[in-house]
Structure formats: structure tokens, C-alpha cells
C-alpha positions in Angstrom: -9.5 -9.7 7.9 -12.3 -8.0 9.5 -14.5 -5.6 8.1 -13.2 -3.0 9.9 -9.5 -3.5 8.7 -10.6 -3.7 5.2 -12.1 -0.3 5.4 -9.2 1.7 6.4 -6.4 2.4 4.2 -3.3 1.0 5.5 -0.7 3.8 4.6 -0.7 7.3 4.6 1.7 9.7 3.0 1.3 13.7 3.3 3.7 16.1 1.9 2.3 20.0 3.1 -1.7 19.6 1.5 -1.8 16.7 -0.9 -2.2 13.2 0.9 -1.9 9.7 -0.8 -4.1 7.1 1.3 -3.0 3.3 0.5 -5.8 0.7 0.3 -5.2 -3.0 0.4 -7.4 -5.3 -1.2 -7.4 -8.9 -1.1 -8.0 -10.2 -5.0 -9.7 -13.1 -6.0 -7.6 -15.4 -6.1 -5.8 -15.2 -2.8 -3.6 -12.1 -3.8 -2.9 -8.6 -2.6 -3.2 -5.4 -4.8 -3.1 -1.7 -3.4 -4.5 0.8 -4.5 -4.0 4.7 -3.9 -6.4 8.1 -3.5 -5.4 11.3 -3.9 -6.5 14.1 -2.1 -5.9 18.0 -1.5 -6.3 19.7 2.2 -7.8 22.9 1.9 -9.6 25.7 4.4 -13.6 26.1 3.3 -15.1 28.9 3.3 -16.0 28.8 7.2 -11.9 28.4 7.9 -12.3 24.4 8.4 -10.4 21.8 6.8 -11.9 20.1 4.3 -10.1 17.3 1.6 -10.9 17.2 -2.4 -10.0 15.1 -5.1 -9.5 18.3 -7.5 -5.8 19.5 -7.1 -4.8 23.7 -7.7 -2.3 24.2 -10.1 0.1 24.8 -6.9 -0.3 21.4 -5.6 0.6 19.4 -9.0 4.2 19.0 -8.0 3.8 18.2 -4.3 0.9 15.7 -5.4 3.0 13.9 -7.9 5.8 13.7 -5.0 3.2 12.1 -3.1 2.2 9.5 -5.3 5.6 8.8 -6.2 6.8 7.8 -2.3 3.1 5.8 -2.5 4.7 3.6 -5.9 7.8 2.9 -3.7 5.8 2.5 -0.8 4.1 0.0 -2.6 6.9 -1.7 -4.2 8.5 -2.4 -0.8 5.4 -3.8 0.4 5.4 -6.5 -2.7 8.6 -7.1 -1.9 8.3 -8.0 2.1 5.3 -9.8 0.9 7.2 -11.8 -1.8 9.6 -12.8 0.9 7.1 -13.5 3.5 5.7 -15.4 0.9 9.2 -17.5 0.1 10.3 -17.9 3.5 6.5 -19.3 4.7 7.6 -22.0 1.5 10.9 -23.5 2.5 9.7 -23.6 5.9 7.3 -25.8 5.1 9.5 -27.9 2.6 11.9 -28.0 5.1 9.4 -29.7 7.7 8.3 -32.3 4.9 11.9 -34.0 5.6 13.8 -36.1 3.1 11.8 -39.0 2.8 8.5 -37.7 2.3 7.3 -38.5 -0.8 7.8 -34.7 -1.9 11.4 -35.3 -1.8 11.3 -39.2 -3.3 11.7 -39.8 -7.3 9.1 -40.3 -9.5 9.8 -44.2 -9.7 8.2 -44.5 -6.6 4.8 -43.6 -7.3 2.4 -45.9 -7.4 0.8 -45.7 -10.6 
């Protein structure tokens, strides 16, 4: 993944002010978390848009409908992961063929 790709969040959900950006990070060990920000549209003082991370008491409930569709949005992407994952497997198992020594018994190894 390039630098650029890293840097940019890869979902966004907005419900009227309040906007839940999705990060994806690459962990370690060769796995995927995501993590979320939270923030708050709001007019400054000169009438432009501007985003905080502090919510009004108004936006609670739209913010925590936001970060709820982020945890499902997140849980689906597991999921199409986890399949990716599983189908990337038996294609490759499935390539090895039956007498490859994958598929043999143990009484044929060597030592």
C-alpha cells in the first residue's frame, strides 16, 4: 500500500453534522484493524465550515448513530475479509492436488 492510501481513511459515514472517518491500518503481524474519528461540522465565526472533535449536547444522539453504522461497517468489512481470506485458502489447497505431499499421510515422511 502506498503512502498515499494509508493516509486517507477508507470510509466515511455522515448523518446531518457528525462524521465517522474509517482508518485502516495494517498491524504487525500481517493483519488489518480499523479504527474510527469522530467529528462535528460546524459554521465559525466567519460563516465557514469548520470540523471539531468536541460534540454539542444536540449532536450526542446523531454522533452515537454514526458510530454505530461505523461498528457495522466495520464488522462487514471483517467479514468480506475473513472470506477473502478462506476462499484465497482452498484455492490454493485445491491447486496443491491429491498427491502432493500436503495431501499424503504422515507414513510417508521421510524422517
Amino acid at each position: 500500500m502506498s503512502t498515499t492510501e494509508t493516509n486517507r481513511p477508507v470510509h466515511h459515514i455522515r448523518l446531518r453534522l457528525s462524521t465517522a472517518s474509517i482508518w485502516r491500518n495494517e498491524t504487525p503481524d500481517g493483519g488489518v484493524r480499523f479504527d474510527t474519528t469522530l467529528e462535528q461540522l460546524y459554521r465559525d465565526k466567519n460563516g465557514v465550515w469548520a470540523y471539531t472533535k468536541s460534540l454539542s449536547r444536540d449532536s450526542l444522539c446523531e454522533a452515537a448513530e454514526v458510530l454505530r453504522l461505523a461498528a457495522l461497517w466495520i464488522n462487514s468489512e471483517y467479514e468480506r475479509l475473513r472470506q477473502e481470506m478462506a476462499t484465497a485458502s482452498s484455492s490454493r489447497e485445491g491447486a496443491l492436488g491429491d498427491d502432493t505431499p500436503a495431501a499424503n499421510s504422515t507414513s510417508d515422511i521421510p524422517f
